[in-house]
N, C-alpha and C positions, 0 to 999 in steps of 0.2 A: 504494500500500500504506500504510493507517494504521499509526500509531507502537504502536500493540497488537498490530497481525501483525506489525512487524519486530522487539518486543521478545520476541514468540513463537517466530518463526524464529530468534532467538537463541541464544533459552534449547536450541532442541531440535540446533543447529549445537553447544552444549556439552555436553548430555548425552548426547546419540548419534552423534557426532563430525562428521563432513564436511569437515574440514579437508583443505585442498588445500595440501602445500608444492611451491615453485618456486625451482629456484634459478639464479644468474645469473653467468657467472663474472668474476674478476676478474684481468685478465693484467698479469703484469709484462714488459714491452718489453724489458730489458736481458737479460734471462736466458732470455727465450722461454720464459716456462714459467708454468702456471692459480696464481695464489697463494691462492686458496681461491673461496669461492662464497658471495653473499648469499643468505640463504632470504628468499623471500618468500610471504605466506600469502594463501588465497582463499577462500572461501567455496566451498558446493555447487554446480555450474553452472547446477543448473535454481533456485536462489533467489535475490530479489534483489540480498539478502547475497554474491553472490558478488564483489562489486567491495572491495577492498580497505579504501576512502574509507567506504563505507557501511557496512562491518562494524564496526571503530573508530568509526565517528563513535556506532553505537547504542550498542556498548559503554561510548564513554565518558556519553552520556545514562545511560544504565542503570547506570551506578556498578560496570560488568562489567568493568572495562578490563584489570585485574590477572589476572582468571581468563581471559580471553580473549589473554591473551601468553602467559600461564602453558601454555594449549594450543596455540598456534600455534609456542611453544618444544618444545615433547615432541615435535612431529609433524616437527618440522625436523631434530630430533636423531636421532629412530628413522631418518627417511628417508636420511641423510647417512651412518649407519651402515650402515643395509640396502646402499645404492648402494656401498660403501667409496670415497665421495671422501677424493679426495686435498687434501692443503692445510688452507688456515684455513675456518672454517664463521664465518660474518658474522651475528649475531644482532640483531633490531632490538629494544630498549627504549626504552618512552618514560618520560622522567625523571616524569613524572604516578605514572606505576603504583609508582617505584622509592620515591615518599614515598606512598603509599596507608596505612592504618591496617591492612588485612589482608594487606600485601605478604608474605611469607615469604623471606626469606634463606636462602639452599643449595641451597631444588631445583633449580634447575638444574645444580648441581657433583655433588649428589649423581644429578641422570638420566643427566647423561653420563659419573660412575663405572660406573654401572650399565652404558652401551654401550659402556664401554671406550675413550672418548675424551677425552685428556687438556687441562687448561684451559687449555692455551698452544698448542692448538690455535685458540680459539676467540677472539673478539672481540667485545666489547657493543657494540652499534651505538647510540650515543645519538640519536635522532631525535625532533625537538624540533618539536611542534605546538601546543605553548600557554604563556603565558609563565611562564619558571622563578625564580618570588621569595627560596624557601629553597635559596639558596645552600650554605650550610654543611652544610644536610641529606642534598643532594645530592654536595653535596663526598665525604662519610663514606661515602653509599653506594656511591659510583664507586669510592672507595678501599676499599670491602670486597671489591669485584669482583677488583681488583688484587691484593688479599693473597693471593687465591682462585689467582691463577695467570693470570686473562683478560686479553687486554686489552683498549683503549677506544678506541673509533673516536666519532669526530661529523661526523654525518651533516647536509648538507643544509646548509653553511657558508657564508654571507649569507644565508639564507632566511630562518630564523628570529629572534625576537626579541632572543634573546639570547646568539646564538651565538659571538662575539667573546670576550665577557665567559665563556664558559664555556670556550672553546682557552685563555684566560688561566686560569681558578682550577683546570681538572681537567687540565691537560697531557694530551691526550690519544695515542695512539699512533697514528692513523692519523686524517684530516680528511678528510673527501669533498666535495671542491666543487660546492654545487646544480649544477643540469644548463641555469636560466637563464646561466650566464656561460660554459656550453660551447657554448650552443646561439648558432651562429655567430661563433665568433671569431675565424675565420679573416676575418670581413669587418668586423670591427669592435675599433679599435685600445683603448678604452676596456675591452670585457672582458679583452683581450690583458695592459692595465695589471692588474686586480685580478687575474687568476691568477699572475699574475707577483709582483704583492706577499706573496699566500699563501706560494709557495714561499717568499719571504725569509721569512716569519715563522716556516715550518715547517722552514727549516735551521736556523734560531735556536732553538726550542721543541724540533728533534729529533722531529718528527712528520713521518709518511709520508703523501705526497697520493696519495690517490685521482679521479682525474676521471670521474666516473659520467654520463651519457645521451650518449656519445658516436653520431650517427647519421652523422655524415658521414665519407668520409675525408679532406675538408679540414681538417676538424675536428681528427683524430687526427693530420695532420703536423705542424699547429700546435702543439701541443701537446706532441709529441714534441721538437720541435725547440726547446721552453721546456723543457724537462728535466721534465715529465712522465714518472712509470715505471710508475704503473698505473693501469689503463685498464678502463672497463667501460661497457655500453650496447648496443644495440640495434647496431650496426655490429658491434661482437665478439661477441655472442649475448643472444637473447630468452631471455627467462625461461625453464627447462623444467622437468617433472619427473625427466625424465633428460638430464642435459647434457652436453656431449662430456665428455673426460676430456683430451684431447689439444689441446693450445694451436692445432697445424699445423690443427688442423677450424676454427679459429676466425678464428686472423689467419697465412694462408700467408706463407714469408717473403718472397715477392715482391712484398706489398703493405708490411710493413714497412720492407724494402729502397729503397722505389720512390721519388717524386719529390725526386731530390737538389738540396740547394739549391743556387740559383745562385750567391747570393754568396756562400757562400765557397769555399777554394780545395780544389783534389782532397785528401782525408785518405784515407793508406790505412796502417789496423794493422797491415798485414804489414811493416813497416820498425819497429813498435815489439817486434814479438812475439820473445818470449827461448823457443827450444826445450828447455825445462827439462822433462825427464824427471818424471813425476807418480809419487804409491805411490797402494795402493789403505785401505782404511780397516781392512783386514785387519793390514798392515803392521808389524810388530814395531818399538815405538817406540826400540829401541837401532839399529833399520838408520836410522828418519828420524834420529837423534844421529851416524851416523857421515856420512850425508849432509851433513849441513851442516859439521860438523871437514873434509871435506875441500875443498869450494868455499866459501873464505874470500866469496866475495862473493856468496852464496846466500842472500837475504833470507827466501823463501817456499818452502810447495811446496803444490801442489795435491792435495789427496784426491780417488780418484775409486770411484764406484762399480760396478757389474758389468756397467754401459751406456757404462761410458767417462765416464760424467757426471761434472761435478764436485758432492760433497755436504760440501766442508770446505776448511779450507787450514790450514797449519801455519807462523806464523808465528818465524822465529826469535826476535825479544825474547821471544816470549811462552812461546816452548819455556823460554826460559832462566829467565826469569821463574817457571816450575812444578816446574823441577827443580832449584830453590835453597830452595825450601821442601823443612821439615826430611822425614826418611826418604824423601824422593820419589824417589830415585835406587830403592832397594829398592823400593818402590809401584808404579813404571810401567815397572820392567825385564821382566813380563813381559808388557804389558797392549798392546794394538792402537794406533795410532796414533791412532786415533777417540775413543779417551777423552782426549787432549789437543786435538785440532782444533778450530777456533773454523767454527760453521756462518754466520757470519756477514762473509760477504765477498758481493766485487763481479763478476758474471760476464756480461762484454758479446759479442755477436756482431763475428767478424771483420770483417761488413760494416758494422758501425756507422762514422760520422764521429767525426773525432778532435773536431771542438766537442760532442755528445752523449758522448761519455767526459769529457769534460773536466768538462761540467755534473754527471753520476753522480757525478765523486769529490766535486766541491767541494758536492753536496748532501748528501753524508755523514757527518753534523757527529762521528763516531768514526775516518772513514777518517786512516789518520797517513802520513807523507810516506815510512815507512820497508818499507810495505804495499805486497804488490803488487798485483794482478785479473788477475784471472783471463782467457783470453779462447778463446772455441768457437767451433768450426763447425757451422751445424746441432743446437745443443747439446750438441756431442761436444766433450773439452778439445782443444786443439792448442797453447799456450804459454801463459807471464804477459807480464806486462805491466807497467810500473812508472812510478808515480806520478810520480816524478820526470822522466820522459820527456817524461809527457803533459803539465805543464808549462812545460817547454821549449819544446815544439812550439810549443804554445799562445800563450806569446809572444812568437815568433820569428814567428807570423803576425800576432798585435796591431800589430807593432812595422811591417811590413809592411804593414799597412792603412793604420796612420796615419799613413804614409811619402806613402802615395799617395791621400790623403783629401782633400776639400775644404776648407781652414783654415776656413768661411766655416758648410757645412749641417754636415760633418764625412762628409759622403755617400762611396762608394769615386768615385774620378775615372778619367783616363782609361785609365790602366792598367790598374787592374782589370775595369774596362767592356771592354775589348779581351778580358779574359782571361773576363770573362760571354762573350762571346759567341761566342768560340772555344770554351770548354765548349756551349756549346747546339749549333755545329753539329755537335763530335764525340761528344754523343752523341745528333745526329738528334733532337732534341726539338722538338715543334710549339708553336709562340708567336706573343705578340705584342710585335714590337720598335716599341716608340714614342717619336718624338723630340720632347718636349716643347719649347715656347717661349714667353715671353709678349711677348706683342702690346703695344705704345705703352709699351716699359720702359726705355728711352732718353728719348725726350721727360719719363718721368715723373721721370726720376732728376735732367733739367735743371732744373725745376718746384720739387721735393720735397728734393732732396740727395739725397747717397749714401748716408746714416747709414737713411735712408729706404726706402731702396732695396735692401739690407741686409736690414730688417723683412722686406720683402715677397719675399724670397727662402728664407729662413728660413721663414716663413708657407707657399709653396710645396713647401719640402721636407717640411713636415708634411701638409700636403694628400694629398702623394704616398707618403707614407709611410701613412698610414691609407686609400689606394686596394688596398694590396699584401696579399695573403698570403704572409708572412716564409719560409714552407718549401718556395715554389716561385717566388716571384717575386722581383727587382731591382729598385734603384733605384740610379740613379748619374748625379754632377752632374759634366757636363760641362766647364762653364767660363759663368763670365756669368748669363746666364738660361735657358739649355740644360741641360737634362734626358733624361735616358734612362731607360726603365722600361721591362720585360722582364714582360711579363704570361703567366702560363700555362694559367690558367684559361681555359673554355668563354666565360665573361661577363663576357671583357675589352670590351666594347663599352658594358655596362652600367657599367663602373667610370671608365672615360673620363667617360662622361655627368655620371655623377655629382658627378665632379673637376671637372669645366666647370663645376661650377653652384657646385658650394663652394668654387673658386677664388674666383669672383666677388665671392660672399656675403661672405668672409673680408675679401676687400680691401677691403669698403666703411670698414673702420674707419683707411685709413690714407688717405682723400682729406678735403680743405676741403669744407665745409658745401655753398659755391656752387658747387661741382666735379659732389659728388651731386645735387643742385637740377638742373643742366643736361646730366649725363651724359655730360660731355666737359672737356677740358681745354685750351687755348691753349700753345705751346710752338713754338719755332724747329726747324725742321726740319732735316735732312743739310745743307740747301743755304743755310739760315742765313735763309729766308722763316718767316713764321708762319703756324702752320696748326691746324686743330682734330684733336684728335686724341679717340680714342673710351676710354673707361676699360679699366684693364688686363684682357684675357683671354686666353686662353690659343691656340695653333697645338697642335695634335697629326698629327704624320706616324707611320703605322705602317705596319708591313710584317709580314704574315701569312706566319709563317714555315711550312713544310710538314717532313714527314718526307722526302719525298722530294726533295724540292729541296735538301737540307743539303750532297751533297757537290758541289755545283756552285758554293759560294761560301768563300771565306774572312772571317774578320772583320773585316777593311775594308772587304771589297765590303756587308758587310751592312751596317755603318755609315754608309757612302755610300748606299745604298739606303735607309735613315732620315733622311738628312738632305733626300735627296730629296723626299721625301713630306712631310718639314718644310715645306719652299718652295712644294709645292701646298698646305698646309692654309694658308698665309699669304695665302693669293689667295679661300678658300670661308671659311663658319661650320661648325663641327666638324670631328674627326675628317677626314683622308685617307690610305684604306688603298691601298697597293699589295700586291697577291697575289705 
């Protein structure tokens, strides 16, 4: 199609509509529940225009780009109304259109006056496809958005040119990390690192992460288990024009529930949970005032709605804090409990792990020590829960780890390896137990020193640490050169392999010039003769663990059955698995 039919098929996609909206939603993990929906736009299906890439791309040739959001905004807005979703509506701008010379300021506030949907509904999605010079321009305009009642998402965080420099000057309220640093990070420790630094910057700046193209569910554990709380992508739902409404369509809770991690230790909320009586939002705020007068050590209380849900909490300081300003006492003596409750609290499922509550509070750069959260079943309330608890908890297992850690990798040791692998068999989970070792790491340490030796342990622990996916698999150092790693995934065969080779690769940097030259090394042997010895690599004995084999062993016999398979791979090159 020449650039004359597709600037034709434009013009007649503006003046006679065609516009297709789709929207995608976005789940928040902690509270089970859709926090709004991105629209996105398409073109007619029988023209070529209908790909998203090529509609923008004409528009922006064609100097159309403003009137062509401008419509892909109205179609999003009627449609999100017509459908009554619930939540925030995700709108995409590009900062191009927001500095244009015919831009117009308000229609959009003023269309969705018109539908009767309010700006704090809504969210500008900044998405950034060419590079943005007038800063300041852009600054004013984001912040007229804001004044408006919207707020600001930025979209598509490392992609773009200048997207760093733009989470610095517009503080935005929501960041969405490109869909490159999700797409596999369960197998790769380096994206692991950059989503991980986002969240530090996004506790610190007070901005909410989004993780958008999530396809796998390897993906979504990882990431969960990094204190990710909302989620969107092709695994929780494709685009539609009618999308569920109901989170349970989307992610049931026995895929959020499901692979618990091995290393750490059982967490279970019901030993946090306070059965503290909730009101509803109905509630005469003189009953929540004599509530708290009479349980002197009643921090919170829960609002709930006509589902049982929770939609508020009532915090004492802040009760107190509203009813010391002047006439207030007269003002809310007859008024619902709803007009004082703060909508902005923390509501976790009772199956969550106490390390994922712990990550929620401390990503909460408002949550205060004296707050409590909420905590549901099924999204029904059942008690709170209090910060200071979790806490405790929290490093009462720290303290405990590093009790039992390896002074050396800092890896868990034997203890807790005992205690991996007592959790694996009670709860019947299928793996792979492999007892790692490296080959000629005594003669090297006679050669080299220990300080040497050290390195290449260290060196090891990282190897093995970037073989692992954190939200289902182990690692844990033994003693020496012995290693243990709990793999769970289908393609622990492939991750071995891989380990072998970048073991090797890694080590080359800690042998003598004439060592690498001859591939081998000279060194006194057990028996005090010399002998050559081959450069270091690796033994791996594993044992395919099965479901149904688990209640025929306890965790020594399994350990012993690792180590077994150790002492065959010392005798072959690769891997020896015992079934």
């Amino acid at each position: 199609m020449t650039m004359t039919e597709q600037l034709s098929a434009l013009s007649s996609i503006l003046t006679q509509g065609g516009l297709h909206s789709l929207f995608q939603p976005i789940v928040c993990l902690s509270e089970r529940r859709i926090l709004g929906y991105e629209a996105l736009s398409r073109g007619p299906s029988n023209s070529p225009l209908h790909s998203p890439i090529n509609l923008f791309a004409v528009a922006r040739h064609a100097g159309r780009l403003t009137e062509l959001e401008i419509a892909c905004r109205e179609s999003a807005c009627r449609r999100f109304s017509q459908q009554k979703l619930e939540g925030k509506l995700f709108l995409n701008v590009s900062p191009e259109s927001l500095l244009e010379p015919q831009y117009q300021s308000g229609l959009t506030l003023k269309l969705l006056q018109n539908l009767g949907i309010p700006a704090s509904r809504v969210v500008i999605e900044l998405t950034e496809q060419t590079p943005t010079d007038d800063f300041q321009l852009l600054y004013n305009a984001l912040h007229h958005y804001r004044d408006m009642g919207f707020s600001i998402a930025l979209d598509d965080l490392g992609a773009g040119y200048s997207s760093l420099r733009l989470w610095s000057e517009l503080r935005p309220d929501y960041v969405k990390i490109d869909r490159h640093f999700i797409d596999g990070i369960h197998l790769d420790a380096v994206k692991r690192e950059f989503v991980g630094s986002i969240l530090q910057i996004a506790k610190a700046s007070r901005a909410k992460v989004v993780a958008e193209g999530i396809e796998l569910p390897e993906e979504l554990a990882v990431l969960t288990e990094m204190g990710v709380d909302l989620v969107q992508g092709y695994l929780v739902c494709r685009p539609q024009e009618h999308p569920p409404k109901d989170v349970t369509l989307l992610l049931p809770g026995s895929m959020l529930n499901s692979l618990p991690v091995l290393g750490d230790e059982a967490s279970d909320l019901g030993a946090l949970l306070i059965d503290q009586p909730a009101v509803t939002r109905d509630t005469a705020t003189p009953l929540v005032l004599e509530a708290f007068r009479r349980q002197a050590n009643l921090n919170s209380l829960a609002v709930l709605d006509e589902q049982q849900r929770p939609c508020g909490i009532v915090h004492r300081y802040s009760l107190s804090d509203a009813l010391l300003k002047p006439f207030a006492t007269e003002l809310f003596a007859r008024k619902p409990v709803s007009r004082l409750m703060s909508e902005d609290f923390l509501a976790v499922e009772l199956g969550q792990s106490l390390q994922s509550v712990s990550r929620l509070l401390t990503s909460r750069a408002r949550q205060r020590i004296e707050e409590d959260f909420i905590i549901t079943d099924q999204g029904r309330y059942v008690g709170l829960g209090r910060v200071i608890d979790v806490l405790k908890l929290i490093t009462e297992q720290k303290i405990q780890q590093a009790r039992y850690a390896n002074p050396l990798t800092l890896l868990p040791g034997n203890v807790p390896i005992q205690q991996c692998l007592a959790r694996l068999l009670q709860q019947r989970r299928q793996a792979a137990i492999c007892y790692v070792d490296i080959d000629s790491f005594k003669p090297f340490n006679d050669i080299y020193g220990y300080a040497r030796g050290d390195e290449v342990l260290l060196c090891l622990a990282q190897c093995l640490n970037e073989r692992v996916d954190p939200s289902r698999d182990f690692v844990g150092h033994i003693g020496g050169d012995d290693f243990m790693l709990v793999l769970s995934s289908q393609d622990w065969q492939q991750r071995l392999d891989v380990l072998l080779a970048d073991f090797e690769q890694q080590c080359r940097r800690f042998y003598r010039s004439e060592h690498l030259e001859a591939g081998c090394f000279i060194a006194h042997n057990r028996l005090g003769q010399r002998q050559e010895f081959p450069l270091l690599s690796l033994s791996i004995g594993v044992v395919q663990l099965r479901a149904e084999t688990c209640g025929e062993l306890d965790a020594d016999q399994l350990a012993d059955l690792a180590s077994q398979a150790k002492h065959h791979a010392k005798e072959v090159q690769g891997p020896v698995c015992i079934s």
